[in-house]
KOLBA-291878 format. One line per 3 residues: number of its first residue (from 1); their letters; for each residue y, x, z of N, C-alpha, C. Coordinates in steps of 0.001 Angstrom, whole numbers. Last residue first. Layout:
BEGIN
NUM = A = Y,X,Z,Y,X,Z,Y,X,Z  ... $
END
This chain:
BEGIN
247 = XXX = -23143,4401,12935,-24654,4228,14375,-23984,3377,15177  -22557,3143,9479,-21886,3906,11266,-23200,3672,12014  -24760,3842,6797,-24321,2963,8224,-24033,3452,9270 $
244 = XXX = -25144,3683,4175,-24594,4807,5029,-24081,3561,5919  -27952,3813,2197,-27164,2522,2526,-27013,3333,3520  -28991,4239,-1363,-29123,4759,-55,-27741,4110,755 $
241 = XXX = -31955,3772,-3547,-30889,2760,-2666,-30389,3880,-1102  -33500,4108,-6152,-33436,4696,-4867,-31849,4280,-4384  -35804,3286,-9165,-34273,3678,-8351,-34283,3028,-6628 $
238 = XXX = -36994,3915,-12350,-37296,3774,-10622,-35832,3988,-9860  -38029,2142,-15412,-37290,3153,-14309,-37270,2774,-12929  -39248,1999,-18506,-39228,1073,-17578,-38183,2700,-16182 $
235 = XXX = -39668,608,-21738,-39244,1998,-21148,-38572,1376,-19569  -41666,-1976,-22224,-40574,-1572,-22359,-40277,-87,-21710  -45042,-2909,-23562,-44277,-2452,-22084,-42432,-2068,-22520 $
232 = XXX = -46687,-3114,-25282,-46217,-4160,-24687,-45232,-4261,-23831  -47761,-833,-25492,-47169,-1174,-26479,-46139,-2209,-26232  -48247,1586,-23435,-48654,191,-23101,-47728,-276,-24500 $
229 = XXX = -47241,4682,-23235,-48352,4147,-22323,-48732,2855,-23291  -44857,3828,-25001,-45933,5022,-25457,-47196,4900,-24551  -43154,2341,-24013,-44245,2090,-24478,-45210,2396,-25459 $
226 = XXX = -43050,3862,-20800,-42345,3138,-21503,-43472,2683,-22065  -43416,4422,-16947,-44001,4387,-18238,-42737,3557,-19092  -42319,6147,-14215,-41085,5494,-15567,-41795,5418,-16626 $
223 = XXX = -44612,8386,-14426,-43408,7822,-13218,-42638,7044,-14842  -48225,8528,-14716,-46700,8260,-15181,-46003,7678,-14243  -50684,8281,-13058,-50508,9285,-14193,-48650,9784,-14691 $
220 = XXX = -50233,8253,-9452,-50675,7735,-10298,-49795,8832,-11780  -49786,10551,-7284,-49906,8557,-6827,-50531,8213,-8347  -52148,13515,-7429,-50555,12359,-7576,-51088,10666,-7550 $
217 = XXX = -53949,15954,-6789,-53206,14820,-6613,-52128,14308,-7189  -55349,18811,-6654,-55740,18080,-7802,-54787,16948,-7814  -54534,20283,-4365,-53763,20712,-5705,-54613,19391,-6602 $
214 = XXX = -54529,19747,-1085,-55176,19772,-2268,-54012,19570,-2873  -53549,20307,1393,-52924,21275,328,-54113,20804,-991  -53357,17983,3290,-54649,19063,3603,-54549,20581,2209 $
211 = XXX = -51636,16361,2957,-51808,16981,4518,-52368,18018,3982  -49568,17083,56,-50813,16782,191,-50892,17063,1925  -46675,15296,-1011,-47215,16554,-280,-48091,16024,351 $
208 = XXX = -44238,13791,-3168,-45417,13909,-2367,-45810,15458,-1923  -41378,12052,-4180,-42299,12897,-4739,-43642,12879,-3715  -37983,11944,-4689,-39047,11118,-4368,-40097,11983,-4930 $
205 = XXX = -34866,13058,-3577,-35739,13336,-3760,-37139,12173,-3922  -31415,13770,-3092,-32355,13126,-2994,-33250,12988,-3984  -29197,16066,-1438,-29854,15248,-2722,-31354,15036,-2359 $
202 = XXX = -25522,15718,-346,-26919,16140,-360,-28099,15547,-1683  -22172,16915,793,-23193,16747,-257,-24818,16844,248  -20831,15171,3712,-20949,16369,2239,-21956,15918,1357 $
199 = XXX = -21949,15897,7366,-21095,15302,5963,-21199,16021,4660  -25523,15855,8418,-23999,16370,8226,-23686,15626,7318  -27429,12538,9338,-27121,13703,8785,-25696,13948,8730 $
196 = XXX = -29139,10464,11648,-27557,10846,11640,-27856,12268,10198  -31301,8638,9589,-30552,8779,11098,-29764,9498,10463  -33358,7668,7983,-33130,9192,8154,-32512,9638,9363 $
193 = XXX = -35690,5387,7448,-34534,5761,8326,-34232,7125,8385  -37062,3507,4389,-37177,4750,5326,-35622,4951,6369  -39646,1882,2610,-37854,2082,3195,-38086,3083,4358 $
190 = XXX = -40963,1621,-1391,-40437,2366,294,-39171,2213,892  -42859,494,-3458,-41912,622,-2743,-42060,1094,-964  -44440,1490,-6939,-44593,1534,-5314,-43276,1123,-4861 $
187 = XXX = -46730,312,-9065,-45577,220,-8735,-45784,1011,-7240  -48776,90,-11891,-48296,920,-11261,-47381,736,-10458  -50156,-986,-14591,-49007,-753,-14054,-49351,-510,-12462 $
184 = XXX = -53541,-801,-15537,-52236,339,-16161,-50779,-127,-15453  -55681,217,-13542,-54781,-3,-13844,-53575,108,-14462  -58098,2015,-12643,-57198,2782,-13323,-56003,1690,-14120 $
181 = XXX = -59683,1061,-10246,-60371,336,-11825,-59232,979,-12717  -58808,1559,-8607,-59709,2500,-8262,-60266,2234,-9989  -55777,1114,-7408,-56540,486,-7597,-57560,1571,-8273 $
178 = XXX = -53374,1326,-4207,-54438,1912,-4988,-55237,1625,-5869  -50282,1225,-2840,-50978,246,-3480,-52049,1086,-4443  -48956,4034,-982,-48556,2972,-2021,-49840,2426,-2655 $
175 = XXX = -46885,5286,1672,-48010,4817,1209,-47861,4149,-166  -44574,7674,3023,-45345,6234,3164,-46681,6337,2537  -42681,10033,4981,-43608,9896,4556,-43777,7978,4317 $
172 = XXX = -39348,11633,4745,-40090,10465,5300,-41042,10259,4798  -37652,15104,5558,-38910,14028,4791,-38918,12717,5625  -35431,16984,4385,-36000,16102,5633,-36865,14931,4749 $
169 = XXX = -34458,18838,2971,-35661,19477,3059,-36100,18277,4827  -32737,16426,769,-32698,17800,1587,-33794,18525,1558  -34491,14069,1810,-33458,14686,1399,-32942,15576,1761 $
166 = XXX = -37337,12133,425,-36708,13316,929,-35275,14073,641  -40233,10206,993,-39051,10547,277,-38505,11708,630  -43919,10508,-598,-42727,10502,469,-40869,10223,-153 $
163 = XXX = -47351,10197,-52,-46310,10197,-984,-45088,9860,-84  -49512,12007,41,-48781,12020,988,-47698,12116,523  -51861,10545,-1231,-51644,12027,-1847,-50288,12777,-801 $
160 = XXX = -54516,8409,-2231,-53327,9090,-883,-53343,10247,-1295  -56197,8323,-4088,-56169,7061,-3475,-55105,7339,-2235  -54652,9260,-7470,-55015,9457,-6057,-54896,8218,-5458 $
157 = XXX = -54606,7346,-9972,-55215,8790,-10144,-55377,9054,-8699  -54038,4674,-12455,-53893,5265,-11132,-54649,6776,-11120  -51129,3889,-14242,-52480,4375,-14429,-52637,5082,-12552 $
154 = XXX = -47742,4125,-13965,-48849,3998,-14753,-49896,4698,-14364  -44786,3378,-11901,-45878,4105,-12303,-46672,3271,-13493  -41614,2854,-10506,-42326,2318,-11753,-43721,3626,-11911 $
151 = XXX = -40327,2182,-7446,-40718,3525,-8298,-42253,2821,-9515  -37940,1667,-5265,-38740,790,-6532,-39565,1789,-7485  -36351,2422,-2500,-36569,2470,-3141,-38050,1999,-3847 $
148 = XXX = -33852,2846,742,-35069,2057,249,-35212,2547,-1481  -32540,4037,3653,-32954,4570,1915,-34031,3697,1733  -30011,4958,5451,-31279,3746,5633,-31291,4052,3866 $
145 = XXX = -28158,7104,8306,-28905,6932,6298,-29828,5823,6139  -25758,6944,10085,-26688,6671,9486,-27484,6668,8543  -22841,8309,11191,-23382,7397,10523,-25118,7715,10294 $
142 = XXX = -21639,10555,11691,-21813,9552,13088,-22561,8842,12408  -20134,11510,9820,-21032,12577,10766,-21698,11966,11671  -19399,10256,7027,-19544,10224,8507,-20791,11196,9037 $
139 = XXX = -20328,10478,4319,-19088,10158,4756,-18232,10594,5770  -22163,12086,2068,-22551,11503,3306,-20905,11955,3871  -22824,11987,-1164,-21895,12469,-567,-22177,11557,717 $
136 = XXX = -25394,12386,-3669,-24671,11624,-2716,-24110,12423,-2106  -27931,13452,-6603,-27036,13892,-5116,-26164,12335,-4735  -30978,12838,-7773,-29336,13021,-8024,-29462,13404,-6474 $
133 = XXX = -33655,12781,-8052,-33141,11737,-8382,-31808,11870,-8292  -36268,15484,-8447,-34781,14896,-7969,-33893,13461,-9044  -39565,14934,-7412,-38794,14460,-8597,-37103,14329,-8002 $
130 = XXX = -41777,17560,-6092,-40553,16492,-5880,-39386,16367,-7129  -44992,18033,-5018,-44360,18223,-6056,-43281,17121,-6162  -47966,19621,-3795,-46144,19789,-3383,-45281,19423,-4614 $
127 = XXX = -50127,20010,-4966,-50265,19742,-3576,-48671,19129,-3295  -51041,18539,-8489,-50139,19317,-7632,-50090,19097,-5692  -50910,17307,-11396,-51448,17670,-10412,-50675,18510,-9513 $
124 = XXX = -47873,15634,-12751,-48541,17215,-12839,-49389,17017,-11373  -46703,12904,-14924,-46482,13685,-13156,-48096,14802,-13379  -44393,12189,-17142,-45710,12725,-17109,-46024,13875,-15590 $
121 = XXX = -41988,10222,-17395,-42519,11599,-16889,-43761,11594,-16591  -39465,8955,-18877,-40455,8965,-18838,-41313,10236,-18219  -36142,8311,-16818,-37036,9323,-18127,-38171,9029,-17547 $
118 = XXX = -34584,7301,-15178,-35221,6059,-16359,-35585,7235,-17189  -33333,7016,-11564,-34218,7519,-13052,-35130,7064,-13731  -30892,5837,-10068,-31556,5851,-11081,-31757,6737,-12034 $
115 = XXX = -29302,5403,-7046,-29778,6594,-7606,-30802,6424,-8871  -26850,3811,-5472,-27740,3383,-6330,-27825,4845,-7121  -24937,3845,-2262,-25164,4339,-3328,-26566,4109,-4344 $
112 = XXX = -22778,2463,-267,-24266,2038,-592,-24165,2548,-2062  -21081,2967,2738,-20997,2961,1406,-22371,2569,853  -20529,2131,5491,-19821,2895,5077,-19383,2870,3212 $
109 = XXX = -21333,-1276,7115,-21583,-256,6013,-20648,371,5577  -21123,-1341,10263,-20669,-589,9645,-21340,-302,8769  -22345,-580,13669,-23531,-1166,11992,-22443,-1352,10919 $
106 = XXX = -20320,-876,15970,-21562,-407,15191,-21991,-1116,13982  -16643,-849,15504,-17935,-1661,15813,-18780,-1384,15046  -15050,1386,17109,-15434,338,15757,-16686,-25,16532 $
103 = XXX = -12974,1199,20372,-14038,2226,19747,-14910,395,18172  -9491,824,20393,-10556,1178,20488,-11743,1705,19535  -5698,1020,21449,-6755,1570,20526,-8500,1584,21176 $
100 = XXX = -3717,-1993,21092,-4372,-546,21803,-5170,228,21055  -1278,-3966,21451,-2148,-3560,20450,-2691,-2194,21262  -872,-7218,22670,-550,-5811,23035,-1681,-5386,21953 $
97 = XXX = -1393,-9856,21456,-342,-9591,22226,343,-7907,22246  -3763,-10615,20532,-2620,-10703,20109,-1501,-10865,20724  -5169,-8242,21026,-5530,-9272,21764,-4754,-10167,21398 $
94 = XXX = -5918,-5618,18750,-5160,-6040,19396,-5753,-7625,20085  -6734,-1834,17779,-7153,-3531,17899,-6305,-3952,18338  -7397,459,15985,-6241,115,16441,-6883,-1787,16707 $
91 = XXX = -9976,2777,16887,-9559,1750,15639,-8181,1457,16634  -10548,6795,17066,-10477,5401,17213,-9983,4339,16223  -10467,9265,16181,-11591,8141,15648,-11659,7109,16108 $
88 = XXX = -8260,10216,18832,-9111,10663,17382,-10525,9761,17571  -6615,9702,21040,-7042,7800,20115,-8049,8820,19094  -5253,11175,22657,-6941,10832,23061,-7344,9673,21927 $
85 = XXX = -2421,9957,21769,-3079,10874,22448,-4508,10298,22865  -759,8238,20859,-2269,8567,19469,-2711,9917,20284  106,4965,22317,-9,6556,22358,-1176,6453,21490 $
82 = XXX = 558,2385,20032,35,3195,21581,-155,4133,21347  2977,934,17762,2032,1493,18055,1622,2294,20063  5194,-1603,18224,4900,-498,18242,3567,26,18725 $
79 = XXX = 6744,-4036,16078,5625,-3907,17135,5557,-1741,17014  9835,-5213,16514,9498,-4328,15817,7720,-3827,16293  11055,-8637,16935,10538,-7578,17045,10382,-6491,16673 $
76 = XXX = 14696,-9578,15440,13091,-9400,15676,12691,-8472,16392  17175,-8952,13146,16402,-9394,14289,15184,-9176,14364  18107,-5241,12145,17938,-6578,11610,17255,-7417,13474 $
73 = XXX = 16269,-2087,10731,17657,-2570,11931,17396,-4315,11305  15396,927,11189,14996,-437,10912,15848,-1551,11772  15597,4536,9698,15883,3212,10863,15534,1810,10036 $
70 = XXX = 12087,5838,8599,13845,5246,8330,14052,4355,9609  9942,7209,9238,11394,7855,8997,12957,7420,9199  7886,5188,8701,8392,6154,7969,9553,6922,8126 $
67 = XXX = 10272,3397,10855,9114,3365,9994,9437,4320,8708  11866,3500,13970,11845,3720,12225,9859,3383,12195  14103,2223,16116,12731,2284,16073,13033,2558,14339 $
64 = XXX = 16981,2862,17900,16210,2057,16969,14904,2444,16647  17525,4807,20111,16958,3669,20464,16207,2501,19779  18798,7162,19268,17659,7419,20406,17019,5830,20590 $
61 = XXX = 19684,7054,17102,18836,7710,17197,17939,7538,18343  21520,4756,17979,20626,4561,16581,19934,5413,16570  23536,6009,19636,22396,4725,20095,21473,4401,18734 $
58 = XXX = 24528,7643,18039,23445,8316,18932,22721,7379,19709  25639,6004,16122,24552,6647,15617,24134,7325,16683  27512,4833,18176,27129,3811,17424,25616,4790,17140 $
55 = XXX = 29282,7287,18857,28465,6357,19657,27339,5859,19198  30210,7600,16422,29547,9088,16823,28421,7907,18040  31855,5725,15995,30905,5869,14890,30047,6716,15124 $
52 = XXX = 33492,6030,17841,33060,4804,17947,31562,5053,17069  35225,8060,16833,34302,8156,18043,33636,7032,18237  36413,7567,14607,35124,8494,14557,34446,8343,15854 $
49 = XXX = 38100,6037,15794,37137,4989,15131,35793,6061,15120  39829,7006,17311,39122,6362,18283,38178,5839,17250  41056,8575,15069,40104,9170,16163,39038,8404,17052 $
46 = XXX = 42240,6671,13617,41103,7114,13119,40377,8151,13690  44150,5951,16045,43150,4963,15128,42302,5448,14700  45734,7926,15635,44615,7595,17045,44198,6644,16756 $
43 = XXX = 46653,8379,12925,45187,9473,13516,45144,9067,14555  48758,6546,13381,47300,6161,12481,46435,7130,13025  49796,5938,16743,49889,6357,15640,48439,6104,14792 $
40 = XXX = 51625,3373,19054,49871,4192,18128,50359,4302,16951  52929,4051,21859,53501,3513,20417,51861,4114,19888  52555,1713,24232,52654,2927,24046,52546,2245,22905 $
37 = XXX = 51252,-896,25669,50416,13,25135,51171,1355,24822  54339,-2417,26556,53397,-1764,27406,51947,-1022,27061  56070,-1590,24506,56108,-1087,26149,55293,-999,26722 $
34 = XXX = 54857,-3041,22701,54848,-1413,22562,55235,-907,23865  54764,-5225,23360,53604,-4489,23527,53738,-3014,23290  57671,-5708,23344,56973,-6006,24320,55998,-4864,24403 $
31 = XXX = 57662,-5560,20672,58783,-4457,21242,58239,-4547,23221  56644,-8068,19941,56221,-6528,19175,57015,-5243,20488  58280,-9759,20572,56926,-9776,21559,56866,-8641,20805 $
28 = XXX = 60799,-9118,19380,60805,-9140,20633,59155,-9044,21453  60042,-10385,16847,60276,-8866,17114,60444,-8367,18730  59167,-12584,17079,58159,-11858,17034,58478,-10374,17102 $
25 = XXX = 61606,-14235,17672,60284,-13675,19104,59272,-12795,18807  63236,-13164,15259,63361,-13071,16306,62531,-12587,17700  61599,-15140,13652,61223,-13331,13752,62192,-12989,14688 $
22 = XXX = 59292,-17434,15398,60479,-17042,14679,60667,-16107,14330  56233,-19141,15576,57207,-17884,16157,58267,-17299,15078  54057,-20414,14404,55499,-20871,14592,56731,-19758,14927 $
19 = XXX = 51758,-18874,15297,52050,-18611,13871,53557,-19750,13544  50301,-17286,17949,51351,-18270,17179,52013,-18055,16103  49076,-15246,18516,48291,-16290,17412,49236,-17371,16767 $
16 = XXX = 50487,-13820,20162,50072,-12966,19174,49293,-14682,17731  50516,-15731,22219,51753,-15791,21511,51242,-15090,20487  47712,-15676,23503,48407,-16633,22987,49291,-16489,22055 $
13 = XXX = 47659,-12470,23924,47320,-13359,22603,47248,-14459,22218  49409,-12982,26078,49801,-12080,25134,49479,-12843,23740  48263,-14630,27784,49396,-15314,27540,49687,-14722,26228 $
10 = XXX = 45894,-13140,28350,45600,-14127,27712,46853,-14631,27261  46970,-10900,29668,46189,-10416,28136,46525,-11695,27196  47922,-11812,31801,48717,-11143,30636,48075,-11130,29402 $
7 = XXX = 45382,-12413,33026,46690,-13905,32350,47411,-13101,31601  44312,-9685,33474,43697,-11024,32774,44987,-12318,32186  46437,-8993,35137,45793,-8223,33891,45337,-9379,32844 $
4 = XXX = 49235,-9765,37089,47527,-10041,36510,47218,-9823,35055  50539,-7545,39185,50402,-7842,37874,49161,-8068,37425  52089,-7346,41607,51134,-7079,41513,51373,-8207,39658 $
1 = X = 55460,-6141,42772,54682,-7342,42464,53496,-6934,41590 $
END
């Protein structure tokens, strides 16, 4: 006679739950199951448990997801990153759904550095002559340079002298405001595009270079008058703006 697995189980732990059962039936249903499981000892308990526990952590290695390292266990999602093959310098975006990797978005200010000099200087005839205003550190190799600057003078002296900026040994040439009656203030401003330079260190420069090499020139007498020029005047300074923009 064929034996149903299923109604046995269920009749079994019926009676296993009855908590009326006499000791009588309960020694009798005990003496049951041992017929039919066999007798268990404690080490096949604590065999079948290591093995349960050996299971358990090779589905935890190969299937939970970590952060940093660690498993991450609990409900929910877990979002996972996209391949980081071919992704160098990419951004991580998403649609809010799937996350991928793409390319940033141009114009990007990186950083915006402020270069001030506030000494009084007495500027020197001269065909070639450049005031350093400090150094900067350039971020990106991809980026941009955009440089504006405010440069305090006194007294005029050339009507064009081929006044510029410069960093490095890369120039931008401009112009600046002439008055011929020797004015005593003085100002110039400039903006200039440098485009892509290397990363690292560089330094920056405001000064001039004659086209034609005359030596007698400069924009005017004093860079940064105080009020040793003009009594009236305060100790005054020029400063240079340099603004690092992804391309």
């Amino acid at each position: 006679m064929a034996v149903n697995t299923t109604t046995f189980e269920s009749t079994l732990q019926t009676k296993l739950n009855d908590t009326t059962l006499v000791a009588k039936e309960m020694l009798l249903l005990g003496k049951a199951l041992e017929a039919t499981v066999g007798s268990i000892a404690v080490s096949d308990i604590n065999t079948a448990g290591a093995t349960k526990v050996s299971e358990i952590n090779a589905v935890a290695t190969n299937t939970f997801k970590t952060v940093g390292g660690a498993s991450i266990l609990g409900s929910g999602d877990i979002a996972t990153l996209p391949s980081q093959s071919g992704a160098s310098g990419k951004v991580l975006k998403s649609d809010g759904t799937d996350a991928t990797w793409g390319t940033d978005v141009a114009g990007k200010v990186l950083q915006i550095t402020a270069l001030t000099n506030s000494t009084r200087l007495s500027l020197p005839n001269s065909s070639n002559y450049w005031v350093s205003f400090g150094t900067f550190t350039k971020l990106s190799s991809t980026s941009k340079l955009v440089v504006s600057g405010t440069f305090s003078g006194h007294a005029s002296n050339s009507g064009t002298c081929g006044i510029g900026l410069r960093i490095d040994s890369t120039y931008r040439w401009g112009s600046y405001t002439y008055e011929e009656n020797n004015g005593t203030s003085k100002s110039m401003a400039m903006n200039a595009d440098f485009g892509a330079m290397g990363t690292g260190s560089h330094t920056m420069y405001w000064g001039w270079q004659t086209g034609n090499g005359s030596t007698t020139d400069k924009p005017f007498i004093v860079l940064n008058p105080s009020s040793s020029d003009d009594a009236r005047g305060q100790q005054s300074s020029s400063v240079i703006i340099i603004t690092e923009v992804e391309a």
